[in-house]
N, C-alpha and C positions, 0 to 999 in steps of 0.2 A: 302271700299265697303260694308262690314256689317252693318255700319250704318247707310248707303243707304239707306240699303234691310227691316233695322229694321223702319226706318221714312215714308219709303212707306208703311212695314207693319200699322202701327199708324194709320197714316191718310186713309190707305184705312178704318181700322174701323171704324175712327171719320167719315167721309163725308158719308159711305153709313148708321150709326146708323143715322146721321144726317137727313138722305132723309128718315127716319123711314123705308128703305130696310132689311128687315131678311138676313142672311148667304142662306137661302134658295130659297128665291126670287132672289138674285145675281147669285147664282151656277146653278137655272134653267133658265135663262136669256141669261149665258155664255154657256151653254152643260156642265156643269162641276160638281163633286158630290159636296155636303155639305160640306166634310170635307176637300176640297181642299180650300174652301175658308178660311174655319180656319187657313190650315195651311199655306194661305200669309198672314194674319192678325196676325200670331206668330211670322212669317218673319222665319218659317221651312223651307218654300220653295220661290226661286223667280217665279214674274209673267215673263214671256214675254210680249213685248213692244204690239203688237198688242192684245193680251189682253189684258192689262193695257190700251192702248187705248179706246179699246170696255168699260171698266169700267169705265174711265173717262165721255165717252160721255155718258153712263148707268145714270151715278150719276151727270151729266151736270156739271162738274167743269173739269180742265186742267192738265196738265203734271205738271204744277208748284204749284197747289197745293197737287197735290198727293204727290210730291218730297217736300214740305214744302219749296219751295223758295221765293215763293209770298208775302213775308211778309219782304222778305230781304232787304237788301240798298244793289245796284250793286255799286262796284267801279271803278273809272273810268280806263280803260286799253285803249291804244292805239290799233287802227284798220287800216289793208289797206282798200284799195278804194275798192275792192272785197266784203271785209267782210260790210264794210259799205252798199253797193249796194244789198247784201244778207239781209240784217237787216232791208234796205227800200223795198224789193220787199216781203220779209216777212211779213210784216206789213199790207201789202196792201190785204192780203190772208182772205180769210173768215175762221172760228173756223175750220171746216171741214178740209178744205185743211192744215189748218195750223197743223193739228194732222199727216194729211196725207204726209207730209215734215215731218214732225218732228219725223216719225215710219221710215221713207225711210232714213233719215242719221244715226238713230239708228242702221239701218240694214247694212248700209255701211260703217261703222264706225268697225265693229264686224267683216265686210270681211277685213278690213284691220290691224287687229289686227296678 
């Protein structure tokens, strides 16, 4: 889980240095101070999913690159017809909605915990 929390750290700093966005420009953006954005970019502290969100669509890139998986080779695991059917109606979702599933099984995923 740490280094999770350390590679979201990373890349939130690459992607918003990248949109030439300040720590300040971000933290007034979110409601949030300065130094809270330091410290997800040290990986001191985690973000929550609906801010990480809001940051995503802020910096117009996705879950997957914040998480640094966009670059991976997926390998192939067997699926039910469920999860299949979940993968094509996902697909079909515009960016929006698809953050918006993607914060809502985050959240239900944590109630199940």
């Amino acid at each position: 889980m740490e280094a999770i929390k350390l590679r979201v750290a990373e890349n939130l700093r690459k992607y918003r240095e990248r949109k030439g966005i300040t720590q300040k420009q971000l933290a007034d953006h979110l409601g949030v101070r300065d130094n809270t954005i330091s410290s997800w970019e040290k990986g001191t502290n985690s973000i929550d999913i609906s801010t990480l969100l809001n940051i995503c669509n802020f910096l117009e890139i996705n879950l997957d690159d914040i998480y640094g998986i966009s670059d991976k080779k997926i390998s192939p695991v067997e699926l039910t017809e469920d999860e299949l059917a979940l993968i094509s109606n996902f697909r079909k979702l515009s960016h929006d909605n698809k953050m918006k599933v993607l914060g809502m099984v985050e959240l239900k995923a944590a109630e199940d915990v």
